[in-house]
C-alpha positions in Angstrom: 8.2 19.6 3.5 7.4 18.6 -0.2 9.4 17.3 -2.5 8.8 17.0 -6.3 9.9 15.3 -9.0 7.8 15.0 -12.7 5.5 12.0 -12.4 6.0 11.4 -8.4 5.3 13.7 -5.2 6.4 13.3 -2.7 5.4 15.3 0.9 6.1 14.8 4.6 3.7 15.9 7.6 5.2 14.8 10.7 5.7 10.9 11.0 3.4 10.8 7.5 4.7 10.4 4.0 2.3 11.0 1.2 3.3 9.7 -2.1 1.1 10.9 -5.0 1.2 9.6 -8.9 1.4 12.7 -10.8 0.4 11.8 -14.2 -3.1 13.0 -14.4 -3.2 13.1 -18.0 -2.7 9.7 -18.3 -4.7 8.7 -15.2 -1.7 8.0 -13.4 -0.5 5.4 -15.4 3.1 4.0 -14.7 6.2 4.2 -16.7 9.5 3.2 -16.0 10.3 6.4 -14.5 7.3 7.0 -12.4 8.3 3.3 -11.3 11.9 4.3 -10.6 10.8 7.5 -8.3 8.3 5.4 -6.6 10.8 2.9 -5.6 13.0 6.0 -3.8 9.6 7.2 -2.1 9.4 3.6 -0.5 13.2 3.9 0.1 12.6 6.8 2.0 9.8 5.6 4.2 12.0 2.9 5.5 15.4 4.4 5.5 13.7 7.8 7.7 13.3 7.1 11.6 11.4 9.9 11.5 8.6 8.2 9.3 6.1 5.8 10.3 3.6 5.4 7.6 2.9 6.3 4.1 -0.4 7.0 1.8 0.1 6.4 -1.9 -2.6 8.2 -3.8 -3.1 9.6 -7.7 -3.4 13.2 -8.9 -6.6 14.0 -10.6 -9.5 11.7 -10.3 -8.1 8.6 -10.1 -5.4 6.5 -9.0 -3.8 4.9 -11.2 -5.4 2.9 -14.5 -2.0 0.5 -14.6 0.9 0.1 -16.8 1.4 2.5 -19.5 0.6 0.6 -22.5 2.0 3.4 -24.6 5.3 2.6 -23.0 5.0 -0.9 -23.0 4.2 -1.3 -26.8 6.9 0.9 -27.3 9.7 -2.0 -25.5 9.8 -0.4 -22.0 10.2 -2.9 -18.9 8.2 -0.1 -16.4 8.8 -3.1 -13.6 11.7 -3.3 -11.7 14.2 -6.0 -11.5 13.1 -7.6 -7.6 10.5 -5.0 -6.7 8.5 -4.9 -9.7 5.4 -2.6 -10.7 5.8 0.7 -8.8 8.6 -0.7 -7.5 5.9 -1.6 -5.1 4.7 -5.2 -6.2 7.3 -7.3 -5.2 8.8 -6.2 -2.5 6.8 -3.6 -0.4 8.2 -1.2 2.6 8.0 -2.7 6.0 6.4 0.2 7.0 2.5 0.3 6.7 1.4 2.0 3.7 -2.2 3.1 2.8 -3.7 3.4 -0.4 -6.4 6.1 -1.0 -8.6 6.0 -4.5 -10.2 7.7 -6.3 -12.1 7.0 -9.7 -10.2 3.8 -11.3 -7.5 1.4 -9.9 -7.4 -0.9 -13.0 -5.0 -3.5 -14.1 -1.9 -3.0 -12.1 -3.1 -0.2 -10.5 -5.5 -2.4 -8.6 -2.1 -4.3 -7.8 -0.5 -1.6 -6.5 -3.3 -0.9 -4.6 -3.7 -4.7 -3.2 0.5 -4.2 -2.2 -0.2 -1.7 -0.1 -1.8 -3.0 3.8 -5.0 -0.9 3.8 -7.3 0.6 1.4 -9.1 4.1 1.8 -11.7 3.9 -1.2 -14.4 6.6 -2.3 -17.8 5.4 -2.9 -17.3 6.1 -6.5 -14.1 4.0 -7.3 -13.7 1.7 -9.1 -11.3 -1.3 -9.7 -10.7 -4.5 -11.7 -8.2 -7.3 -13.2 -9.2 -6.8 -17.0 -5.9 -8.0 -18.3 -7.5 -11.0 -19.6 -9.2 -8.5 -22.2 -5.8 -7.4 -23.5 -3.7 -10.7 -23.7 -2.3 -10.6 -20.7 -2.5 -11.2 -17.0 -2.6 -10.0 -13.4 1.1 -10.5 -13.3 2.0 -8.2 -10.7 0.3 -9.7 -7.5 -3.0 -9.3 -8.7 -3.9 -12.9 -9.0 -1.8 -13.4 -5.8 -3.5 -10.8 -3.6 -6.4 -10.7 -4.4 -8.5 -13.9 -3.4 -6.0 -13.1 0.3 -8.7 -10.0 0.1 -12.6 -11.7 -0.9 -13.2 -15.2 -1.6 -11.5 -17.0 -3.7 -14.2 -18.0 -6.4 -15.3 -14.2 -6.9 -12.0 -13.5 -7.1 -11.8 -16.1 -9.9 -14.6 -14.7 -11.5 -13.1 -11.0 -11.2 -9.6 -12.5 -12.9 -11.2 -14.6 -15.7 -14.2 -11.6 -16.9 -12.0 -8.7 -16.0 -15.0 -6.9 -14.7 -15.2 -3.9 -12.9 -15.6 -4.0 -9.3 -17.0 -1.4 -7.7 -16.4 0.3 -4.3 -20.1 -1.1 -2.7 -18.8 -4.6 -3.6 -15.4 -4.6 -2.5 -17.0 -3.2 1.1 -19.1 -5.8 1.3 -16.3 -8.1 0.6 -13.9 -6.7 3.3 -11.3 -5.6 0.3 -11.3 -1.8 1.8 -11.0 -0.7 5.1 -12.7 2.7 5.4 -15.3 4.5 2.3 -15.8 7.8 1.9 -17.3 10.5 -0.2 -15.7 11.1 -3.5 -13.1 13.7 -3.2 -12.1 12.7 0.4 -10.3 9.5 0.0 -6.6 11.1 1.3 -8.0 13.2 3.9 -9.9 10.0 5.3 -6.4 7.7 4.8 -4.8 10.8 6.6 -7.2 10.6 9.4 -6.4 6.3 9.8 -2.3 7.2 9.4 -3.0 9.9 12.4 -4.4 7.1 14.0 -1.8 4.3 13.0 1.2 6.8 13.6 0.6 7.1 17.5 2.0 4.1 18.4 5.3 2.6 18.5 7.5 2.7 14.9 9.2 -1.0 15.5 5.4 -2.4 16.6 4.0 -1.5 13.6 7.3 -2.6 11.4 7.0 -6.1 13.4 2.7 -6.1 13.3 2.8 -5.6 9.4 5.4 -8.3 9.3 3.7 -11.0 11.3 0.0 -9.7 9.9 1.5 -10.2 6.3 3.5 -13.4 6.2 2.7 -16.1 9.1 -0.1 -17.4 6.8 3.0 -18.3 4.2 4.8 -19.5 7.3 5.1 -23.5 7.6 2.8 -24.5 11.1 6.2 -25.5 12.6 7.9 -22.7 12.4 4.8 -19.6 13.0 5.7 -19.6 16.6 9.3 -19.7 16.7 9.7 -16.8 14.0 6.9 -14.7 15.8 8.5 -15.4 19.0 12.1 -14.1 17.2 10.3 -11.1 16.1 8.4 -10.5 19.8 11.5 -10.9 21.4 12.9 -8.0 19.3 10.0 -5.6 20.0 10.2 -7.0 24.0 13.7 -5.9 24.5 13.4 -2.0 23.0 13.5 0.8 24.3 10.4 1.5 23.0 8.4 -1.3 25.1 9.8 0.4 27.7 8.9 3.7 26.7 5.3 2.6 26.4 4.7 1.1 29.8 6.4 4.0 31.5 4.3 6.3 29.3 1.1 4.0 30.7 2.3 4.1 34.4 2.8 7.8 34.5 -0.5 8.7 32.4 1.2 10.9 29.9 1.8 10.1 26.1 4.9 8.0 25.0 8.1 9.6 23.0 8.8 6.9 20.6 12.5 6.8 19.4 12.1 3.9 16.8 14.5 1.8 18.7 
């Protein structure tokens, strides 16, 4: 099933949502409104038990070159109040989400691309910080995420030039997790969701959880909360599911619960 709106579309293919930036002509750049229906895209992967995983991605040949400047000169807030940029930044889905890009993810789209938990990038993209060049700065996880994602001096040096990194680099820094030809970037991040969206709905919610924040978790507490979360996962129906699937050699029927 697809759904459409103006600047956001939205399709589903079994436990796979794809979310794709439709603003070509502006290489997907975000306004407050393509903020607002990317926020209800996210809403939906989390809110749908039928849902395990999403892909964002941009129409055209590229992902997404930021904030609308156009919009922003003209007095429009495009982030949102708690969730920020692509009502993404801030406060991402607890589901795992993919990003797959083409041609440029600049500025905050290089954000929105560091928000999501894995990056599908063709050989030809390109992405970069250059705020610095315009007066501003990386204010929407950028200069959070992204020394998290290569080390932290060239990450410095990426934030204070505004230089272009390209996709060969951020391979070689571990920044991407798969690169592909250009023009194949969602149909390779559609092959890793297939992959990702065999296994159990609540292990990946509670995988993405621990993978993303026991780093941030003070040394006294990383066991007890991952032990909370465990516990949780431990007692579902679904970790039943799975070991009864194992024993009788025959492919589990997850029920997200």
């Amino acid at each position: 099933m697809t759904e459409q709106t103006e600047k956001v579309l939205v399709a589903r293919e079994g436990a796979i949502l794809t979310v794709t930036i439709n603003r070509p002509e502006r290489r997907n750049a975000i306004d407050r409104e393509t903020s607002l229906a990317l926020a209800d895209a996210f809403d939906l992967l989390d809110s749908d038990n039928t849902l395990s995983i999403a892909i964002l991605t941009g129409a055209g040949e590229h992902f997404c070159a930021g904030m609308d400047l156009k919009a922003f000169v003209a007095g429009e807030r495009v982030e949102l109040p708690g969730r920020g940029l692509a009502g993404l930044t801030q406060a991402p889905p607890r589901k795992p989400l993919i990003a797959a890009v083409e041609g440029y993810a600049l500025a905050g789209g290089f954000e929105i691309a560091l928000a999501c938990d894995l990056i599908v990038s063709s050989e030809t993209a390109q992405f970069g910080l250059p705020e610095a060049k315009r007066g501003l700065i990386a204010g929407s996880g950028g200069l959070v995420r992204l020394p998290e994602r290569m080390p932290r001096q060239i990450a410095m040096e990426c934030a204070l030039t505004g230089r272009m990194i390209l996709a060969a680099e951020a391979d070689r820094w571990g920044m991407v997790n798969r690169i592909c030809t250009p023009g194949a970037a969602l149909e390779t991040a559609r092959t890793l969701a297939s992959e990702i969206a065999q296994n159990a709905p609540m292990s990946l919610i509670a995988s993405k959880d621990i993978v993303s924040n026991a780093g941030r978790w003070p040394e006294d507490t990383l066991w007890p909360r991952q032990n909370e979360i465990l516990e949780r996962v431990i007692a579902s129906q679904d970790a039943r599911e799975g070991a009864s699937a194992f024993a009788e050699k025959r492919l589990p029927v997850w029920k997200g619960q």
